[in-house]
C-alpha positions as CSV (number, residue, x, y, z in Angstrom):
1,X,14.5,55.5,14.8
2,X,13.0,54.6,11.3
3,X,11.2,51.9,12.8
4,X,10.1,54.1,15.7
5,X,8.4,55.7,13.1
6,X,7.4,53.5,10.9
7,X,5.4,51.8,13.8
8,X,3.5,55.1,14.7
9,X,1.7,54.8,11.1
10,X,-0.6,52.4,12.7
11,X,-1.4,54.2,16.0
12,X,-2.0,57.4,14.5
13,X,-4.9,55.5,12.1
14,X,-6.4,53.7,15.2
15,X,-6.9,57.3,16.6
16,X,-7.9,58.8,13.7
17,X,-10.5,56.3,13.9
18,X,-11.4,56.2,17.0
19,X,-12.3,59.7,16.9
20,X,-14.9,59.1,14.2
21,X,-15.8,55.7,15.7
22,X,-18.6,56.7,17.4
23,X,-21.1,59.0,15.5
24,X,-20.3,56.6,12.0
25,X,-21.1,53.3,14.3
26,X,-24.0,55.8,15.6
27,X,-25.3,56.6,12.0
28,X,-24.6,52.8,10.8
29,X,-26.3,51.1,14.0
30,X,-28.9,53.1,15.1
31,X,-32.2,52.7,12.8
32,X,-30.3,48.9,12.8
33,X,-31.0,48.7,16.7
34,X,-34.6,50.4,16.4
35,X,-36.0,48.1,14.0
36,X,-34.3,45.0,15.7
37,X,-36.0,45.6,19.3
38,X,-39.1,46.9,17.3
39,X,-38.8,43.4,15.5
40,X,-38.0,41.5,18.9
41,X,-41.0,43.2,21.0
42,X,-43.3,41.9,17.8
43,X,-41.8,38.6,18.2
44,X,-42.2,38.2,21.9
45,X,-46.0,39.4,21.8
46,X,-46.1,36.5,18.9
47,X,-44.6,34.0,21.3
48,X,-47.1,35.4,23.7
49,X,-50.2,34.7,21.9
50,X,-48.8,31.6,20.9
51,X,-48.4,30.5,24.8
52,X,-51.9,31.7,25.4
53,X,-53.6,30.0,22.9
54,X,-51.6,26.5,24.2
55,X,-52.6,27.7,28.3
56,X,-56.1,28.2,26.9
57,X,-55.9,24.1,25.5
58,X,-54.6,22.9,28.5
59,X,-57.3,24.8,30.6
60,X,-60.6,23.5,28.8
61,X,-62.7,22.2,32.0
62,X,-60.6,23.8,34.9
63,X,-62.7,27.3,34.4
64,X,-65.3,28.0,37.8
65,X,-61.7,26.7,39.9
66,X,-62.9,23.3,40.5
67,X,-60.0,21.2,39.6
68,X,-60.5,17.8,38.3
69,X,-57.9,15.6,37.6
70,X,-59.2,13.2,35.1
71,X,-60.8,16.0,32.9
72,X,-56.9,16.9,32.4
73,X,-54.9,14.9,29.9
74,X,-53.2,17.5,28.3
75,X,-49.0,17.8,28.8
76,X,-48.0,21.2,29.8
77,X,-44.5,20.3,29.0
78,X,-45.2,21.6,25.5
79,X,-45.2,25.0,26.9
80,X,-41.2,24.9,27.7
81,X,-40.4,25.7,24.1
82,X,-43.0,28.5,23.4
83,X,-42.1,30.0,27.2
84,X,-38.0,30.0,26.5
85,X,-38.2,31.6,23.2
86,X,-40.9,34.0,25.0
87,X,-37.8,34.8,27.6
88,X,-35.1,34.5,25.3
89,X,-36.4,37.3,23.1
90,X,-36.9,39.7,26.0
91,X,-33.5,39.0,27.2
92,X,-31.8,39.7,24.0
93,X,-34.3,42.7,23.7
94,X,-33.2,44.0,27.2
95,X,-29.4,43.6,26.0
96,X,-29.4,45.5,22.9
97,X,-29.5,48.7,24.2
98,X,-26.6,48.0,26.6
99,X,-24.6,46.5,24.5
100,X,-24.8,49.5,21.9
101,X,-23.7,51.6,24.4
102,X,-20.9,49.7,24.9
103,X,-20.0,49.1,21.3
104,X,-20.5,53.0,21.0
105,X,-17.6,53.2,23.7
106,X,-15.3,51.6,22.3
107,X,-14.1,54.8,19.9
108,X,-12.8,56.3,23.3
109,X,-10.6,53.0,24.0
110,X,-9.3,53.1,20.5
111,X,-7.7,56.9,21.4
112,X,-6.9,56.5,24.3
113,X,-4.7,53.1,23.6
114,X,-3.3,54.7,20.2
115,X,-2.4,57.9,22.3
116,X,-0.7,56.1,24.8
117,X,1.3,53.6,22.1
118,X,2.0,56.9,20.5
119,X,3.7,58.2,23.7
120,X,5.5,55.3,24.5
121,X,6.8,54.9,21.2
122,X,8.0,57.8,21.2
123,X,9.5,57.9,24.5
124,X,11.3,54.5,23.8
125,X,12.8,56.3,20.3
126,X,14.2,59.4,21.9
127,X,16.0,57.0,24.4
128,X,17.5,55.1,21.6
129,X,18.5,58.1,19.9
130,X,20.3,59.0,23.0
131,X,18.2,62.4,22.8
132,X,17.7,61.8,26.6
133,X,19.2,59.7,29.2
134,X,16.8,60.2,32.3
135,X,17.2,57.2,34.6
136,X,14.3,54.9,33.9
137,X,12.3,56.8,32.3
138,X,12.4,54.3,28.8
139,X,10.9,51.5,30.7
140,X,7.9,53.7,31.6
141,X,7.7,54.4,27.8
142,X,7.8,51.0,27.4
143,X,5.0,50.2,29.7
144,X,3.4,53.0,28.3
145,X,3.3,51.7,24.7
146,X,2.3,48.6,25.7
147,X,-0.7,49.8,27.7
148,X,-1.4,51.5,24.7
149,X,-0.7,47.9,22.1
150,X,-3.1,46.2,25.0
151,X,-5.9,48.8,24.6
152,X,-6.0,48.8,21.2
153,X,-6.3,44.7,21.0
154,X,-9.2,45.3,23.9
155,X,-10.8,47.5,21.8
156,X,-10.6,45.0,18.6
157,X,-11.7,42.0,20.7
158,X,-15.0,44.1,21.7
159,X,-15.5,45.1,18.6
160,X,-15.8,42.1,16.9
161,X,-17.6,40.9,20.5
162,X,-20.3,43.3,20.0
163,X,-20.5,43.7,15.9
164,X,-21.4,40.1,16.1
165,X,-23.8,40.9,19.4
166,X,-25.6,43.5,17.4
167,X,-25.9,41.4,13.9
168,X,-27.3,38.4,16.1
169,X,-29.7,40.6,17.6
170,X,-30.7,42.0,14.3
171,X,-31.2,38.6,12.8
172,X,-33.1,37.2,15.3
173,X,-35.6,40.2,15.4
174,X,-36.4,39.5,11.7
């Protein structure tokens, strides 16, 4: 029973936490997400310009539509870089908004997971302690408190998933 207990300590931090988990990640993250898509939007009208000014090179003598083929020498394969960092920076600037949400979500998992190892802790202690003897009912707390073990390791896999999702995003903005 000792251990029963001992083993709740952990649980009952994890839901502590998760309770919090979501306005502090909200007041640590937010301006962070703000300036990064502010930084990535500035970024993306960079690589923009940039492309322009190469399309613009590679167009000299094509302007009144008559096409000529020997008046164009110029590679438009250099574009490929300019255009996939142009794309790449809208995609990670369409992400971050999503992905905060989800990181913002994870508090919830954290509860619910510690809640439900709490339960089945306890469950699978009062059967031990003979303070019930209900046909299977332990094996449902033991299912129950691994649900809850499984949530919480969900919800640390995501976190570090999207912390290092976010900081990525942040970095690249800059």
């Amino acid at each position: 029973m000792a251990v029963g207990v001992a083993l709740l300590i952990p649980a009952i931090g994890a839901v502590w936490r998760g309770a919090s988990f979501r306005s502090d990640s909200l007041n640590r993250w937010q301006a962070r997400i703000d300036v990064a898509i502010s930084g990535l939007n500035e970024n993306a009208v960079t690589e923009l310009r940039r492309i322009n000014g190469l399309t613009a090179r590679f167009l000299v003598g094509l302007e009144g539509g008559n096409f000529d083929p020997l008046q164009v020498v110029a590679d438009p394969s250099q574009l490929s870089v300019p255009v996939r960092t142009f794309l790449n920076l809208l995609h990670v600037c369409g992400l971050l908004r999503r992905r905060f949400t989800r990181f913002l979500r994870l508090g919830g998992l954290l509860v619910g997971g510690g809640l439900a190892y709490i339960l089945g802790d306890a469950g699978v202690d009062a059967h031990f302690a003979k303070l019930y003897d209900v046909g299977n009912l332990y094996l449902a707390s033991w299912a129950l408190g691994g649900a809850g073990v499984l949530s919480l390791l969900v919800a640390l896999v995501g976190y570090i998933y999207y912390n290092r999702r976010l900081s990525s995003a942040q970095l690249m903005s800059q």
